[in-house]
C-alpha positions in Angstrom: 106.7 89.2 94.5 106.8 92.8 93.5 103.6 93.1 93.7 103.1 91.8 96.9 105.5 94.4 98.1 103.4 96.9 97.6 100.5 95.0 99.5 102.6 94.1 102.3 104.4 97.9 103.2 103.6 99.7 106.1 99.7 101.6 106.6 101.3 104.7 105.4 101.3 103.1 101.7 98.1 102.8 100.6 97.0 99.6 98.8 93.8 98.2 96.9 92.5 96.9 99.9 91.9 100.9 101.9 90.8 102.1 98.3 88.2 99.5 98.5 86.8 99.7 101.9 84.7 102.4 101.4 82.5 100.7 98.5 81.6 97.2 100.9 78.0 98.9 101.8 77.4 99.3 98.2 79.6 96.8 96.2 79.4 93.1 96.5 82.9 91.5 95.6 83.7 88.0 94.6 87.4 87.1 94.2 88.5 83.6 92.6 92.0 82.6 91.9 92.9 81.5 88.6 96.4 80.6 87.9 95.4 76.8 88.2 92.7 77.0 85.7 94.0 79.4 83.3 98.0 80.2 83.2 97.3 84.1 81.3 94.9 85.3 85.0 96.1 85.4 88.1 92.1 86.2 89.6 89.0 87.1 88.3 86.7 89.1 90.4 83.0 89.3 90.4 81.2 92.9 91.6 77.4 93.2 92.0 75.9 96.6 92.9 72.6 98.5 92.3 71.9 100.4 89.3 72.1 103.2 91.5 75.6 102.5 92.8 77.2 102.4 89.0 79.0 106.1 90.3 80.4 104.2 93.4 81.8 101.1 91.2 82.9 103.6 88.3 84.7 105.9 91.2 86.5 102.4 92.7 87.5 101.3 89.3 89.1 104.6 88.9 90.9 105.3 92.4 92.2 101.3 91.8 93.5 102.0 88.7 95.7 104.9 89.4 98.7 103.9 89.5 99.7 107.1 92.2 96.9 105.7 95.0 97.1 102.0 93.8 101.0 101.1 92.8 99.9 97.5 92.2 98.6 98.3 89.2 101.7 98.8 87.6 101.6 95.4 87.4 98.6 94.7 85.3 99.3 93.2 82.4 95.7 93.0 81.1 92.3 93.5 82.4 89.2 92.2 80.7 85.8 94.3 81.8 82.3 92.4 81.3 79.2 94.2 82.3 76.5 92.2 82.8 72.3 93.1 84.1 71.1 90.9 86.5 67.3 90.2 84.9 64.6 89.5 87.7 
């Protein structure tokens, strides 16, 4: 509920979402919930981008993890990061 808070104030508090906007052209996002399969994660999100992107996904993953820009990350327990290459 805390966390929601934060997603739910006014436009003059910035929230994941606005950090994130930027990056659609470039980043594909996938978001699942996964509370029901797996009581420890409450999501697990997918991103696909072009080699030549990695800056652009290296620059979200940094704006949405400061806590200053992105207060929901305070509540972050624990964060799991998988890179994978999409072979032809």
């Amino acid at each position: 509920e805390q966390r929601k808070a934060h997603f739910h104030k006014t436009a003059a508090t910035p929230h994941h979402t606005e950090l994130g906007v930027q990056f659609i052209p470039k980043i594909h996002r996938r978001l699942f919930h996964t509370r029901q399969f797996d009581p420890e994660f409450d999501f697990l999100t997918y991103f696909e981008f072009q080699a030549a992107d990695e800056p652009a996904f290296r620059e979200l993953c940094r704006d949405l993890r400061d806590t200053r820009r992105n207060p929901e990350w305070n509540y972050i327990d624990r964060e799991l990061e998988i890179w994978m290459t999409k072979l032809a």
